[in-house]
C-alpha positions as CSV (number, residue, x, y, z in Angstrom):
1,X,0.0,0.0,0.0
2,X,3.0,2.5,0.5
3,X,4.4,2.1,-3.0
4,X,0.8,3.5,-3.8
5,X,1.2,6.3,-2.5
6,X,4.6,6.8,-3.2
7,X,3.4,6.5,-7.1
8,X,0.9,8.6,-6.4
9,X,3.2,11.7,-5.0
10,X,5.6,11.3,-7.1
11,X,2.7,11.0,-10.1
12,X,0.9,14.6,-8.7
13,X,4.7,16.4,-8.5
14,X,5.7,15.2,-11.9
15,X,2.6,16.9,-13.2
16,X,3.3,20.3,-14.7
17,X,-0.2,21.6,-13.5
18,X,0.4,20.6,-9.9
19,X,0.0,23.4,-7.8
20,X,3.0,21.9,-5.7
21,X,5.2,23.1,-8.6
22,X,3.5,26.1,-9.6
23,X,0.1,27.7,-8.7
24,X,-0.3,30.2,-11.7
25,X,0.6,26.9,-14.3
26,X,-2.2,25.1,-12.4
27,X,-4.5,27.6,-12.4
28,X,-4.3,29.0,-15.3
29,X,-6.5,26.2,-17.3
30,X,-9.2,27.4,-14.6
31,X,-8.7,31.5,-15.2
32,X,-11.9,31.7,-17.4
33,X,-14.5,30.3,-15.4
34,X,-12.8,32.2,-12.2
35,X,-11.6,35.7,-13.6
36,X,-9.2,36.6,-10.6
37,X,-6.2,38.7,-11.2
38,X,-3.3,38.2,-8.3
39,X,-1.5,41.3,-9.2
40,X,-4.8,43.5,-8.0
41,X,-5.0,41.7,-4.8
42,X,-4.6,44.3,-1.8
43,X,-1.1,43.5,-0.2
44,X,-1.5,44.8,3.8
45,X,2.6,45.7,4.6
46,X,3.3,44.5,7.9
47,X,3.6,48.5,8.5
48,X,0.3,49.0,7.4
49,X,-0.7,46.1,9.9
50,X,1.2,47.4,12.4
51,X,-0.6,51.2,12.4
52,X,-3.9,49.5,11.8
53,X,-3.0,47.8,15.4
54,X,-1.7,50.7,16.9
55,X,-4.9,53.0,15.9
56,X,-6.7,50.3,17.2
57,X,-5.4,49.8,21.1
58,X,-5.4,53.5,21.2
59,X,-8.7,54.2,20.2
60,X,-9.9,50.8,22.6
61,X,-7.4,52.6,25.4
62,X,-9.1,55.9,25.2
63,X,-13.1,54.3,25.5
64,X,-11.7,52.9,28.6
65,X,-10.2,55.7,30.0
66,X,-13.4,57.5,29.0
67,X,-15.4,54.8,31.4
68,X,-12.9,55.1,33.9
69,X,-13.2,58.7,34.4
70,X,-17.0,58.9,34.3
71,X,-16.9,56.6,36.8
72,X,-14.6,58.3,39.3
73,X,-16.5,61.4,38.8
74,X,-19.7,59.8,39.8
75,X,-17.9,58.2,42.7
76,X,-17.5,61.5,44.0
77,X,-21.0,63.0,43.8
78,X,-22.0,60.7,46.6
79,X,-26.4,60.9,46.9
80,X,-27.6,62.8,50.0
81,X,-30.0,60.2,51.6
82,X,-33.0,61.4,53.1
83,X,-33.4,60.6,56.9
84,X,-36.2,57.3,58.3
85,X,-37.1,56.9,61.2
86,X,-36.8,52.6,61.8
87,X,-40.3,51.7,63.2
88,X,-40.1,49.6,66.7
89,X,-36.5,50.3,67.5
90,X,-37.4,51.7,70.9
91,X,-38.1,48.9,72.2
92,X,-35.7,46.5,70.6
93,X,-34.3,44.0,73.4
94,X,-30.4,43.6,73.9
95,X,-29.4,40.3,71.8
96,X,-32.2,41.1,68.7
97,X,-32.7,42.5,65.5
98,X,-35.5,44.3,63.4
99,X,-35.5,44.3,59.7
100,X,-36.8,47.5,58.2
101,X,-36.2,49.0,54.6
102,X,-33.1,52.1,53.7
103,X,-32.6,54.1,52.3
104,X,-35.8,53.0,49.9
105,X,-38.5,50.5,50.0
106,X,-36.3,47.9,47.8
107,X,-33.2,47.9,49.9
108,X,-33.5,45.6,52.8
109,X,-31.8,46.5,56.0
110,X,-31.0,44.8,59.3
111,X,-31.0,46.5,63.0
112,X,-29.1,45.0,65.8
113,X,-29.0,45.8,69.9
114,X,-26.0,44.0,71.0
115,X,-26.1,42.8,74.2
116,X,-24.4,45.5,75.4
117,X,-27.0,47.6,74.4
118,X,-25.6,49.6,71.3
119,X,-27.5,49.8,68.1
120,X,-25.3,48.9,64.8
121,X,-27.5,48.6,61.3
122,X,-26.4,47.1,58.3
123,X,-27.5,46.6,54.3
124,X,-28.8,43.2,54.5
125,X,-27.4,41.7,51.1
126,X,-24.0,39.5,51.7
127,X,-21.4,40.9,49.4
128,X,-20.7,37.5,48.3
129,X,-23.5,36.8,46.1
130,X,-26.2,39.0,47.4
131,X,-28.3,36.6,49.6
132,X,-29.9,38.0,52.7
133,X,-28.0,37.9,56.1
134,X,-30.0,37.4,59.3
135,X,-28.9,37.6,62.6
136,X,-28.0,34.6,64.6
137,X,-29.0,35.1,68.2
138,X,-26.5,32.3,69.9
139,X,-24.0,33.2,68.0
140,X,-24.5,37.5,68.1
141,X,-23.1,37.5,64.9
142,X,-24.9,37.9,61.1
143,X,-24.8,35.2,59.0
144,X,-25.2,34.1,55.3
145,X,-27.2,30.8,54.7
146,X,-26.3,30.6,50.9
147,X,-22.7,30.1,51.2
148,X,-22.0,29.9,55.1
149,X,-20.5,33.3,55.4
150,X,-20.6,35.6,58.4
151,X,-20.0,39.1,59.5
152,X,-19.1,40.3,63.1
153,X,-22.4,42.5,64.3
154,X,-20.8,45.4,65.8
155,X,-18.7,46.2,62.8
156,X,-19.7,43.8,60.1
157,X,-16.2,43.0,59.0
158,X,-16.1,39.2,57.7
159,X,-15.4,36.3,60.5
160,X,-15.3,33.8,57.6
161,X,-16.7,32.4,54.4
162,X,-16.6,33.5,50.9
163,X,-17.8,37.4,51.0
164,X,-14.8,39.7,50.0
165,X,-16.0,42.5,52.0
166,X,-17.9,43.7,55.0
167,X,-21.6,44.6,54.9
168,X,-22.5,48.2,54.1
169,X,-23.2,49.8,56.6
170,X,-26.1,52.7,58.0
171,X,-25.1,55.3,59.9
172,X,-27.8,55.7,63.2
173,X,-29.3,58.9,65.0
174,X,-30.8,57.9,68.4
175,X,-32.6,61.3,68.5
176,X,-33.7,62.8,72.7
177,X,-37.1,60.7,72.5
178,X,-35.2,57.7,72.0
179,X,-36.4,57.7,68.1
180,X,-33.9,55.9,66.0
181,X,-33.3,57.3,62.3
182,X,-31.1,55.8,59.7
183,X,-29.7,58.7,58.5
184,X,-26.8,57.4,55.3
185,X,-25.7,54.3,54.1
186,X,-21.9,53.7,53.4
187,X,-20.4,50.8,51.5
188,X,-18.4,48.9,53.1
189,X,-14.1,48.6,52.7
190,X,-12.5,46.0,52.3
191,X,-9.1,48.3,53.2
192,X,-7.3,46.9,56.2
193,X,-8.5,43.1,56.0
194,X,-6.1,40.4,55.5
């Protein structure tokens, strides 16, 4: 079977129309019904290539720097939040939490009273994946019950699991009759964690 195909190679390279030998002599038979004239064909330099790439990444490189910088300038214009007073936090009991709704009706939120009596509130989304947080009474400490995360209550820095940050966090005005308002909402850092 190999002397075959050794026929058959040297049979196709003997041929003076093979396109192994010469691609113009083999298609030249063929240059009527296929009208296609190689000395028109648009020859790209590998200078030309190289501006066309050049152009290219700088024009991409400039979009992104575009986004970049719209995007630090509306970091900086941080919304004023309007000021709610959290239903039932009067009479919250040391060790418990209250769910309520800041700074609109959408965002869920989560009220704690340590047992040491201070109030600490946080955004209620895990900044793992979102899920919602509760507070685990045995434990004093929030938890996630998608992906076994959890968040200290006082601070809500991460203890452990997968969430790369800590919970965002709402700043609190215990006003003289013992109303509590959520008056802002920062994000939370993930500066100064291991």
């Amino acid at each position: 079977m190999s002397s075959n195909l050794d026929n058959t190679i040297k049979k196709v390279l003997a041929d003076d129309r093979s396109d192994e030998n010469d691609v113009r002599a083999a298609t030249a038979p063929h240059q009527r019904d296929f009208p296609y004239d190689r000395e028109e064909e648009a020859q790209v330099t590998r200078r030309e290539f190289c501006n066309f790439l050049g152009l290219t990444s700088a024009a991409l490189f400039v979009g992104a720097a575009g986004f970049a910088g719209k995007a630090a300038i509306d970091a900086r214009d941080t919304p004023q939040l309007s000021s709610a007073r959290i239903e039932g936090a009067e009479a919250l009991a040391p060790g418990s939490s209250l769910n309520f709704r800041y700074p609109t009706d959408k965002d869920s939120a989560i009220l704690i009273r340590t047992l040491d009596g201070e109030l600490h509130a946080f955004g209620q989304k895990c900044t793992h994946l979102s899920c919602p947080v509760y507070f685990e009474r045995s434990h004093q400490r929030l938890e996630c019950p998608c992906h076994d995360g959890a968040f200290d209550a006082k601070t809500g820095n991460v203890l452990y699991g997968p969430p790369p940050r800590p919970l965002d966090s709402i700043k609190l005005d215990v006003r003289s009759d013992g109303a509590v308002w959520a008056i802002g909402r920062e994000a939370g850092s993930s500066e100064g964690l291991i």
